[in-house]
C-alpha positions as CSV (number, residue, x, y, z in Angstrom):
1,X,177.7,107.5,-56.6
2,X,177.7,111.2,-57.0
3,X,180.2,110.5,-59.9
4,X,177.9,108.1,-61.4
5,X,175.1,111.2,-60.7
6,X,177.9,113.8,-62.5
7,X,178.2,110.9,-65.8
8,X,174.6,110.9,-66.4
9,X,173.5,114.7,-65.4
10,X,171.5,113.0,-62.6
11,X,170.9,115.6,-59.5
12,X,172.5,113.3,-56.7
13,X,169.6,111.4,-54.1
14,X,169.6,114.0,-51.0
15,X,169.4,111.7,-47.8
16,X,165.6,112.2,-47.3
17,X,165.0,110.5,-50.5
18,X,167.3,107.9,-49.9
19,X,165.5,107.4,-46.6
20,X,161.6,107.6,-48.5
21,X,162.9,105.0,-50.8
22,X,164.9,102.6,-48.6
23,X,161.6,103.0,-45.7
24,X,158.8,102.6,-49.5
25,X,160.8,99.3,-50.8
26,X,160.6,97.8,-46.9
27,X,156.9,98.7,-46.5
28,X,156.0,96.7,-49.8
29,X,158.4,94.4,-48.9
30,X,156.7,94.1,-45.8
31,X,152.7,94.1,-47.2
32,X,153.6,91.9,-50.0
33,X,155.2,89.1,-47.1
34,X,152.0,89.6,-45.2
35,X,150.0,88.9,-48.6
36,X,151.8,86.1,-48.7
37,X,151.3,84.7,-44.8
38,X,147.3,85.2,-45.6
39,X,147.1,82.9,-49.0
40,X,149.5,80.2,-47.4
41,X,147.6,79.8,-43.9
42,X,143.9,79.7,-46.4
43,X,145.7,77.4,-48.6
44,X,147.1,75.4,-46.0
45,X,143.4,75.2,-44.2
46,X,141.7,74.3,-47.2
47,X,144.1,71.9,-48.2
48,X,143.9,70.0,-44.6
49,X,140.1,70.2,-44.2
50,X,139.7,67.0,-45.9
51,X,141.8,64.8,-43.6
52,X,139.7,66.9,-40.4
53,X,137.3,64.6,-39.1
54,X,136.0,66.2,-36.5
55,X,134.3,69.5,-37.2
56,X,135.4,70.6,-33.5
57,X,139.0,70.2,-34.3
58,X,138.2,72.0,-37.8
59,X,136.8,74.7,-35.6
60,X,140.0,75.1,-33.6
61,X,142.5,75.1,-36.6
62,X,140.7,77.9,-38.0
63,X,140.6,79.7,-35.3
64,X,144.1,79.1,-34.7
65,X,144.5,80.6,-38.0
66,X,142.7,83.4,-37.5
67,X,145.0,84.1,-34.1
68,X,148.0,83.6,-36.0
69,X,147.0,86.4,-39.0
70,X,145.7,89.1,-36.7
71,X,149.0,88.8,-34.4
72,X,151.3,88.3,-37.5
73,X,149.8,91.2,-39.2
74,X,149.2,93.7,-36.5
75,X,152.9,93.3,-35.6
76,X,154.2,94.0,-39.2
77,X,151.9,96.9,-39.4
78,X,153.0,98.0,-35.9
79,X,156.4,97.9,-36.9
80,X,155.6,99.7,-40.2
81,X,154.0,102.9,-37.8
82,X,157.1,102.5,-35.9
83,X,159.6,102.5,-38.9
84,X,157.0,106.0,-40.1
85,X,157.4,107.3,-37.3
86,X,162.0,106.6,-36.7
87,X,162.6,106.3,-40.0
88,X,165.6,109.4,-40.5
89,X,167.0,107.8,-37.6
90,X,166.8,104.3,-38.5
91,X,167.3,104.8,-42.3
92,X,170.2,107.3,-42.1
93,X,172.4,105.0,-39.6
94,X,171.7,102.0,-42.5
95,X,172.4,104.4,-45.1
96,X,176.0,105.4,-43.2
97,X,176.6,101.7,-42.9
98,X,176.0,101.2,-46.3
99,X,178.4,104.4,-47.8
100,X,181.0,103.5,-45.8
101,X,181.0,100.1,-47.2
102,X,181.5,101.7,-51.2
C-alpha cells in the first residue's frame, strides 16, 4: 500500500481516514439495507392485500409491519450512533486485521 502510494505520488491514507471511510461505506451500506427492508415489507403488504379477506386481519399485518420497521430501523440506527460513537476502536482493530492479512 504505501508503495502503491510512493508509484502514483499519492500521500498514504493516515488511519483516521481509513477509519472515516471504512465507518462512511458501512453507514450507507447500512441506510441503503434499511431502504431496502422499507420497500420490500410495502411491497410485500400491497402485494398480499388482495388475498386478505378480512379487514381485521389486514389491520394486524400492517401493523405488524409497522412493528417490524420501527424495531428494524431504530436498531440499525442505534448501532450506527454506537459505531459514531467506538468507531477508532472498532475500525482500527478491523483495519489491524486487515494489514496483517497483505
Amino acid at each position: 500500500m504505501a508503495q502503491d502510494a510512493i508509484l502514483t505520488g499519492a500521500q498514504p491514507e493516515t488511519m483516521k481516514d481509513r477509519i472515516d471511510g471504512m465507518f462512511a461505506q458501512d453507514k450507507t451500506w447500512a441506510v441503503l439495507l434499511v431502504v431496502g427492508l422499507w420497500l420490500t415489507v410495502f411491497f410485500v403488504m400491497f402485494a398480499i392485500r388482495g388475498f386478505i379477506a378480512d379487514p381485521t386481519i389486514e389491520l394486524i399485518c400492517w401493523a405488524a409491519a409497522a412493528l417490524l420497521l420501527l424495531f428494524n430501523t431504530a436498531s440499525i440506527f442505534a448501532m450506527l450512533r454506537h459505531y459514531a460513537a467506538d468507531k477508532e476502536h472498532i475500525y482500527s482493530v478491523d483495519i489491524k486485521h486487515l494489514d496483517a492479512g497483505r
